[in-house]
C-alpha positions in Angstrom: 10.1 16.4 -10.5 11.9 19.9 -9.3 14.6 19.3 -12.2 11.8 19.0 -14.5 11.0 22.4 -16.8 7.7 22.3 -18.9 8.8 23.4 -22.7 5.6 25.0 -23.1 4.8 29.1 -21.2 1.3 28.1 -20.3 2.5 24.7 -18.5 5.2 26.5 -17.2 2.7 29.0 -15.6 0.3 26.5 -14.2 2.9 24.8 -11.9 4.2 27.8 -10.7 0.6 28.5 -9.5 0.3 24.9 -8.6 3.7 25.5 -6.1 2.1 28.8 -5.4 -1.0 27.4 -4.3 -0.2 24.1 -3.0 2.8 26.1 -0.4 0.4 28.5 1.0 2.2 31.3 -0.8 1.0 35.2 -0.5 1.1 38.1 -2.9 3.0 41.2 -1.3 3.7 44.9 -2.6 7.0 45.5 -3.6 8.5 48.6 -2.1 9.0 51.5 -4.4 7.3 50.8 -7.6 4.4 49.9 -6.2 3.9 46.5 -8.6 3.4 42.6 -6.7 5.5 39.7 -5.5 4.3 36.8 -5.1 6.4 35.3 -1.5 7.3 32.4 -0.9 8.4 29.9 2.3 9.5 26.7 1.1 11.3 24.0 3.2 12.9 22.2 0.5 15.8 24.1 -1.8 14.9 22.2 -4.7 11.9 23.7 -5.0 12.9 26.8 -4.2 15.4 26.2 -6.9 12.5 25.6 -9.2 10.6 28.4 -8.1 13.3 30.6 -9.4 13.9 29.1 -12.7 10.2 29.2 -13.6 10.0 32.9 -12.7 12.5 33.5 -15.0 10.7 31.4 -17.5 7.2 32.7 -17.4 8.2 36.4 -17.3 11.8 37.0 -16.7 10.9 37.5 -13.3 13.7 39.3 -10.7 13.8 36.9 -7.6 15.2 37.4 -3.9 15.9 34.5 -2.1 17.1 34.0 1.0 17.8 30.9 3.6 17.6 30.7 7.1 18.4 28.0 9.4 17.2 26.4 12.9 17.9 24.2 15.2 14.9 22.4 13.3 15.0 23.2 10.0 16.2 24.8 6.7 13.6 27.4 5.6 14.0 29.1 2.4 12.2 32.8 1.5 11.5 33.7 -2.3 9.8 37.2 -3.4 9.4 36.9 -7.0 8.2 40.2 -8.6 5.0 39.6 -11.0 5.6 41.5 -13.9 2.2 43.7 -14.6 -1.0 41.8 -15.4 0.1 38.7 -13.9 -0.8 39.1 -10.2 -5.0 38.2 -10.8 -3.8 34.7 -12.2 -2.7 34.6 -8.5 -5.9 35.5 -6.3 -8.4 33.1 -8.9 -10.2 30.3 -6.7 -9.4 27.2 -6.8 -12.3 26.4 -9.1 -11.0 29.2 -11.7 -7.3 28.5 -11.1 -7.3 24.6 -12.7 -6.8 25.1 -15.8 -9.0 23.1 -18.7 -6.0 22.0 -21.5 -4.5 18.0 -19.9 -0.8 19.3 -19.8 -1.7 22.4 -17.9 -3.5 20.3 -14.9 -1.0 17.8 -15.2 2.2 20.9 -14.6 -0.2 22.2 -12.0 -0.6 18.7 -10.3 3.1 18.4 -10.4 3.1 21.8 -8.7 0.8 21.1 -6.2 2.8 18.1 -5.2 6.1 20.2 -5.5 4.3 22.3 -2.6 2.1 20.4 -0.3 2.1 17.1 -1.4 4.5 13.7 -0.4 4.8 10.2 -0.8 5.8 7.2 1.7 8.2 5.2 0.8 6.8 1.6 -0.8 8.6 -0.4 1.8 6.6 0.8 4.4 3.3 1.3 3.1 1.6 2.7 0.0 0.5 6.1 0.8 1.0 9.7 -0.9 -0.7 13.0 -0.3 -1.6 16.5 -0.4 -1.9 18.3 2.4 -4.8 21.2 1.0 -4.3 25.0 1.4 -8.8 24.7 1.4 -11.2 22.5 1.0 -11.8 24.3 -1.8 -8.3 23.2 -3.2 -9.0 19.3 -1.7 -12.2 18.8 -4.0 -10.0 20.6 -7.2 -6.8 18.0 -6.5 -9.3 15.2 -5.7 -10.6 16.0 -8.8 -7.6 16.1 -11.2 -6.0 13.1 -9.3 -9.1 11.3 -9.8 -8.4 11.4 -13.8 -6.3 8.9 -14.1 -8.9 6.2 -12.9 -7.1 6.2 -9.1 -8.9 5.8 -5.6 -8.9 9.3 -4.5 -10.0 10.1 -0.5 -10.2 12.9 1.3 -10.2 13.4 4.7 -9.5 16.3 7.3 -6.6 15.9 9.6 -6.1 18.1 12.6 -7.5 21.1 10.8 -6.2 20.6 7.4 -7.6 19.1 4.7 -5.5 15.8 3.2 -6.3 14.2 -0.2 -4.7 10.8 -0.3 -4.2 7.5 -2.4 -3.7 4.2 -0.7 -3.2 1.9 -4.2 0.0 1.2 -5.3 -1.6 1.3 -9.0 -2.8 4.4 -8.3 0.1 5.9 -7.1 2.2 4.4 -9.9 -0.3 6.2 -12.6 -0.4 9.5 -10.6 3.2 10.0 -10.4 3.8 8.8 -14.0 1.3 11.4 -14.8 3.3 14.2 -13.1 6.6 12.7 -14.6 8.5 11.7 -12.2 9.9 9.1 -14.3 12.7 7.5 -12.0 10.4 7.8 -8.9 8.1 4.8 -10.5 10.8 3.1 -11.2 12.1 2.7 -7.8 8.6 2.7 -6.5 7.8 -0.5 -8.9 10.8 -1.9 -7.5 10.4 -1.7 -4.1 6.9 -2.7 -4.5 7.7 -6.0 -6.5 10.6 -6.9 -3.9 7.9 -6.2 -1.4 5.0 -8.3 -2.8 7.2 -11.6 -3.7 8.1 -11.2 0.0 4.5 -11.3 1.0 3.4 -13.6 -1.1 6.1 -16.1 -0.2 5.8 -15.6 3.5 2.4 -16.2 3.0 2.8 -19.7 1.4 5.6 -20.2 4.4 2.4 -19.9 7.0 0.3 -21.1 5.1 2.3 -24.8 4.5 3.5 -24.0 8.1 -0.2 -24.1 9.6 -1.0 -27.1 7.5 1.7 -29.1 8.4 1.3 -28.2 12.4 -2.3 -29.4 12.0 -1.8 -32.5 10.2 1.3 -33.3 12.7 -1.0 -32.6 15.4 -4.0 -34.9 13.9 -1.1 -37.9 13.2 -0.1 -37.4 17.0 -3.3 -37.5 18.2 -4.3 -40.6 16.3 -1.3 -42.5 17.2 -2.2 -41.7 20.9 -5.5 -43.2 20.1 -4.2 -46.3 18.8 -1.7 -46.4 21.3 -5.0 -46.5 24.0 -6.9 -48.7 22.1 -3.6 -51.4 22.0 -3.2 -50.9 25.6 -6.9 -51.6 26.3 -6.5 -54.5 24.3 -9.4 -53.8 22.0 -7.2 -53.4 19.2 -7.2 -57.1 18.6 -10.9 -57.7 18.7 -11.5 -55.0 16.1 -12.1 -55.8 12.0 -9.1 -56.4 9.7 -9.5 -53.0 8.3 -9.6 -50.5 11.3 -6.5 -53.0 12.2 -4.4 -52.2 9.1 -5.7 -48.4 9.6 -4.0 -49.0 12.8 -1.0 -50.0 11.5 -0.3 -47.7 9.3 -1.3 -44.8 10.5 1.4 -45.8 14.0 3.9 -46.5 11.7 3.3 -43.1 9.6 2.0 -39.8 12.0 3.4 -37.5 10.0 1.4 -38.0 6.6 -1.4 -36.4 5.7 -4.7 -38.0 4.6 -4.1 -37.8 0.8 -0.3 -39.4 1.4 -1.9 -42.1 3.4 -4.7 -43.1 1.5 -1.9 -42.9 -1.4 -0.1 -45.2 0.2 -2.5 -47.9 1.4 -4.0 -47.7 -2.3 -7.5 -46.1 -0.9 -9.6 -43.0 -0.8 -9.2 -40.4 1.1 -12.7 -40.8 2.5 -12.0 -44.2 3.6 -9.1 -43.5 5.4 -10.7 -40.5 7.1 -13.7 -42.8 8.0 -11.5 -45.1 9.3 -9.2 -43.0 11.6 -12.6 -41.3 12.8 -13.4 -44.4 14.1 -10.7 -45.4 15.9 -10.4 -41.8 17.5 -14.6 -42.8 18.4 -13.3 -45.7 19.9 -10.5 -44.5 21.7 -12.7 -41.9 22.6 -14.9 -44.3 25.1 -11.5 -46.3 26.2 -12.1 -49.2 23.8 -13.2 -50.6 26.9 -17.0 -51.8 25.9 -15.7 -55.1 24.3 -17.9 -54.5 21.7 -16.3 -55.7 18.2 -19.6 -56.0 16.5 -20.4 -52.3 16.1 -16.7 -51.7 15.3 -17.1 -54.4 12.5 -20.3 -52.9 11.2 -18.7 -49.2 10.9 -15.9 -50.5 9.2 
């Protein structure tokens, strides 16, 4: 977006008010003549870089610029000299400042973001925001973010006022919207990549958790079986629950619908049937009581 130069004067002047704005900048008196600067502290060159070419766009604007490095970071100080009549468009409100025509918010947006706004990086998580110079300035960005249909929330964060969006959509549509073109691409990117991950690791713990349980429910019916043969009520129980029996020792790993596919029944009948040998294992098969097993099955 700092490469980016509106064709038009008037969007060209709305995003230099939006960086103005958004970056906390100041008006100053320039020495000697008397007239205004508007100054500048900006932490990325870019920017700064931008500030500077639309200065010279707007009003053929003289510029001093100056870097200084820390042990921390790279600061960089622009005074751009207003030429006369200019300066008021840099003390309105936020309320008066946003302008009405759509390609004027949408250069001043891009400014804003230029100077107090960022965006995480899809692979993390889906977040991008403006840190406010006011509240007043949080309701007006809220506002003109909120125009292209997007979640918009604001919030206050250790004395500052953040707007943010949390939707990837949204995100998507508000960075179209301030053109940065090749950002959304590489944001769509990473967020496909992303989501097919998900998604599939998902379906991995989901077919993960089924299989574990129906392992675990095969195991456990086996084991009932197993107590029930070694009781010796297996025997004395009905030709169906015996063939259950069977089956389900010689197969612990299928699943209900594979079973019942299998023995060329219904799912409910096999499930019935495995209940009640898990019943009867339950009490130790020890009662010697055929009839009632009959009767169930």
């Amino acid at each position: 977006m700092a490469g980016l130069l509106p064709a038009r004067p008037c969007c060209q002047l709305s995003e230099l008010l939006g960086i103005y704005f958004g970056s906390r900048a100041r008006l100053i008196k320039r020495p000697g003549d008397g007239g205004q600067a508007a100054y500048f502290s900006l932490l990325r060159n870019a920017v700064a870089r931008k500030v500077v070419r639309l200065g010279r766009a707007v009003g053929h604007m003289e510029a001093k610029y100056q870097a200084v490095k820390t042990r921390k970071r790279m600061s960089v100080f622009i005074e751009l000299a207003l030429p006369p009549g200019l300066a008021p468009a840099f003390t309105q409100s936020a309320a008066r400042a946003v302008p009405d025509a759509a390609c004027d918010r949408k250069a001043m947006l891009r400014g804003l973001f230029l100077g107090c706004g960022s965006v995480n990086a899809p692979s993390s998580r889906y977040h991008l925001e403006f840190v406010a110079p006011t509240s007043s300035w949080a309701t007006a960005i809220a506002g003109v973010a909120g125009s292209v249909n997007a979640k918009v929330g604001v919030m206050e964060r250790s004395g500052q006022h953040v707007v943010y969006l949390k939707e990837g959509d949204a995100i998507v549509r508000l960075l179209s919207l301030m053109g940065a073109s090749r950002a959304v691409m590489e944001f769509e990117n990473v967020r496909v990549v992303r989501e097919v991950s998900g998604e599939v690791n998902r379906r991995l713990n989901f077919e993960t958790a089924n299989i574990g349980k129906t392992i675990g429910s095969g195991l456990r019916q086996a084991a009932a079986i197993e107590k029930l043969e070694a009781a010796g009520s297996l025997e004395r129980l009905p030709p169906a629950l015996r063939e259950m029996a069977r089956w389900r020792s010689a197969n612990p790993g299928l699943n209900l619908g594979e079973l019942a596919g299998r023995m060329k029944l219904s799912k409910s009948a096999v499930n019935h049937r495995l209940r009640r040998l898990q019943e009867l294992a339950d009490s130790k098969g020890d009662s010697g009581s055929p009839n009632g097993a009959r009767r169930s099955a």
